[in-house]
N, C-alpha and C positions, 0 to 999 in steps of 0.2 A: 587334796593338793590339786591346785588348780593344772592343766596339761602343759604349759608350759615349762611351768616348773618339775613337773616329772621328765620331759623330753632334757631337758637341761641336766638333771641329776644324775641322766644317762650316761651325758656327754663329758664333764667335768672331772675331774683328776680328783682323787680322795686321799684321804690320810690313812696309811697301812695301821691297823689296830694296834698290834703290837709292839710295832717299829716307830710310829711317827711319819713314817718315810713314807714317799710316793708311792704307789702298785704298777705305776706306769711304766714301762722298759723307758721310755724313752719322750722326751716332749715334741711335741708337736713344730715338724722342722718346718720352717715357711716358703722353702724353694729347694727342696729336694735335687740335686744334682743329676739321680739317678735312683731307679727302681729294678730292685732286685725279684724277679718270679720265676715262682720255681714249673717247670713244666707240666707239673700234675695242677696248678692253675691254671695256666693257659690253656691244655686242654678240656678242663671241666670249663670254662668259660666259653672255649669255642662250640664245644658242644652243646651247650644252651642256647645259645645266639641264634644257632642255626636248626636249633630245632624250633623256636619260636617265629625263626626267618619261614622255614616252609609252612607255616598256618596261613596266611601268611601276616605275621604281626613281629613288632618291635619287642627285643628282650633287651633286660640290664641285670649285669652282672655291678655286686660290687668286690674292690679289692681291700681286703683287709690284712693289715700286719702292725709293724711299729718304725717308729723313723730310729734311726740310728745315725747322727747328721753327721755328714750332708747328705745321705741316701734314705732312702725308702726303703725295706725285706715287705716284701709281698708272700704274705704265709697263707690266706685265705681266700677260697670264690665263695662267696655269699649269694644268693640266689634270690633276692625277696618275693614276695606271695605277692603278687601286685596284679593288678588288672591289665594285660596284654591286649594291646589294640592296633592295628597298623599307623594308626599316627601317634604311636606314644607309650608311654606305662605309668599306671598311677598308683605307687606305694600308698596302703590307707595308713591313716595315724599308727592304728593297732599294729602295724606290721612295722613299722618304723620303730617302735617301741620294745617289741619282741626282738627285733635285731639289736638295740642298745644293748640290751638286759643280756643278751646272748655275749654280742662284743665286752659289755663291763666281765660277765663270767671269764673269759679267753685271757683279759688283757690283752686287747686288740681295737685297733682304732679302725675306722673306714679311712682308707688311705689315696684309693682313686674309686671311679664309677670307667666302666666300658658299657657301651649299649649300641644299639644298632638305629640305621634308618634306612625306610623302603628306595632309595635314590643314594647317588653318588656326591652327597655334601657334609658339611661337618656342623657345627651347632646353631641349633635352630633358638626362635627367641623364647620357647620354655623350654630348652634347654640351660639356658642360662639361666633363667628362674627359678628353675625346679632341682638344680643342681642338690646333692646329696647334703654337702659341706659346704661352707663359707669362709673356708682359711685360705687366706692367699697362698696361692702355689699349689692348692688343690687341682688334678688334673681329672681330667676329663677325655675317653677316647670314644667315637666315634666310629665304627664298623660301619663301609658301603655296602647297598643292594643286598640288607637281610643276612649279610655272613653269609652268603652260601656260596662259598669257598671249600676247597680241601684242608685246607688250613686256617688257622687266624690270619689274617694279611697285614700284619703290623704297616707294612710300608705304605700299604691303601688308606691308610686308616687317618682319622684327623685329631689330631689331641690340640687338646686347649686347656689351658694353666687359667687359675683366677687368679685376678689380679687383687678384688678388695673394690669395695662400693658399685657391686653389680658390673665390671667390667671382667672380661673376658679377652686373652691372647690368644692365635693359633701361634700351634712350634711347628715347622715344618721342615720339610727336606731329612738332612741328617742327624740334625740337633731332636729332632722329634725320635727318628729311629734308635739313635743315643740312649734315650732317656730310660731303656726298656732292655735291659738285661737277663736271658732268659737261660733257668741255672735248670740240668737234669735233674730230676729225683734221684737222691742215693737213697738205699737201699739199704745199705751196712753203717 
């Protein structure tokens, strides 16, 4: 099977064996209103960021869950095996693929990417290239100066939504901060 077509088989919605019916929770919402994360993601996510900020080099985190429209449930940080460099990170094929296989197992889609950069800007031009997903409305966040913060700094942060044919939006101000609903861990 040529790689294409494996990377695609990854990605694409199947037919429940015994059912007929979807495995998907949920289709793929094209401008999520709002993203739902639960705080035991954000903090495995901040915690990465900034342990790859003091090397000192670029991490990405991605977020995985399922849409429920018009929002987002952020259930997952994913971590990929990739090459950390300060000016970037490059997931290899094989690591791309072992995440599919992992997310088809879950039932779980990649739902955003957060990653960092050594400076205080938001999406560089393979950023927008190199972006995880290709569905409009996919976001994209942006951590300043390595994450190395006490916390995540959502409000420092730069998020950008795709638009669809290689274009790129920033959300800024409140509408950004909006977008990012951040639920505690229960426990019971």
């Amino acid at each position: 099977m040529r790689l294409i077509e494996r990377l695609r088989s990854l990605w694409v919605r199947t037919e429940h064996p015994d059912q007929g019916l979807s495995k998907r929770r949920g289709r793929v919402c094209p401008w999520p209103k709002a993203y739902f994360v639960s705080s035991a993601v954000i903090d495995a996510t901040h915690k990465h960021l900034r342990r790859e900020g003091r090397r000192p080099c670029e991490g990405l985190v991605y977020w995985a869950g399922w849409y429920h429209d018009p929002v987002c449930i952020v259930t997952t940080a994913l971590i990929p095996r990739g090459l950390n460099r300060w000016g970037g990170v490059r997931v290899p094929t094989g690591e791309m693929i072992r995440i599919g296989e992992l997310l088809r197992g879950l039932d779980l889609l990649i739902v955003a990417q957060i990653h960092t950069h050594p400076g205080d800007h938001g999406h560089s031009g393979g950023d927008d290239v190199n972006a995880v997903s290709s569905v409009p409305g996919f976001l994209s966040i942006v951590v300043p100066n390595f994450d190395q913060f006490d916390s995540l700094p959502l409000r420092r942060c730069y998020f950008h939504r795709y638009l669809g044919g290689g274009r790129w939006i920033e959300t800024t101000g409140s509408a950004a901060i909006d977008l990012i609903h951040i639920d505690p861990v229960r426990t019971s």
